[in-house]
N, C-alpha and C positions, 0 to 999 in steps of 0.2 A: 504494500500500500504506500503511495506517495504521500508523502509530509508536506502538507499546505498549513500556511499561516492560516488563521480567522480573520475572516473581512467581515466584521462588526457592519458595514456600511450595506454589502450586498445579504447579510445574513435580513438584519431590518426588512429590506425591501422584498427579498422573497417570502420571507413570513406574514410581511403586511397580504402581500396578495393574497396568498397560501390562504388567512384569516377572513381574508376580507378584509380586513381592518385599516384604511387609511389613515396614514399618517401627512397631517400638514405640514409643508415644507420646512415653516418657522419652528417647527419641532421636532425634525429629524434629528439636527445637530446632535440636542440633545440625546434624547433617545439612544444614539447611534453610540455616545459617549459613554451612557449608563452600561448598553452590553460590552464598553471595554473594559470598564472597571469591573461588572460580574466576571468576564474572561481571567484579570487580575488575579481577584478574589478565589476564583473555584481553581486556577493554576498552582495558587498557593496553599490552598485544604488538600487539593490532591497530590502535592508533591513530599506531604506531610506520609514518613512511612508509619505503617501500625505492623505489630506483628499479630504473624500468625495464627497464636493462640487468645488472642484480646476477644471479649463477645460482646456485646451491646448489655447495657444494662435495663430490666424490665420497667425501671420504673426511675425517673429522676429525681433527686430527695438535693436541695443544693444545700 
């Protein structure tokens, strides 16, 4: 499998279709900016290693 970068910018706009869902010009910018910072974000949770034996906990008590 080829390794492509995420175009946050063509991701938006096939989704919008995909949805239906239009997005206003005046507010792509943004938009477009939020899913780089989620790409950010979820690059960083997932490069977070866990081991093998770890299991979710059933209930969370903080």
């Amino acid at each position: 499998m080829e390794d492509k970068a995420f175009d946050a910018g063509l991701y938006v706009d096939q989704v919008s279709l995909l949805l239906d869902l239009p997005i206003k010009s005046e507010y792509r910018d943004g938009v477009v900016a939020n899913f780089e910072r989620i790409m950010a974000i979820a690059n960083l949770v997932n490069s977070f290693p866990l081991p093998e034996d770890i299991e979710a906990a059933p209930v969370f008590e903080p």
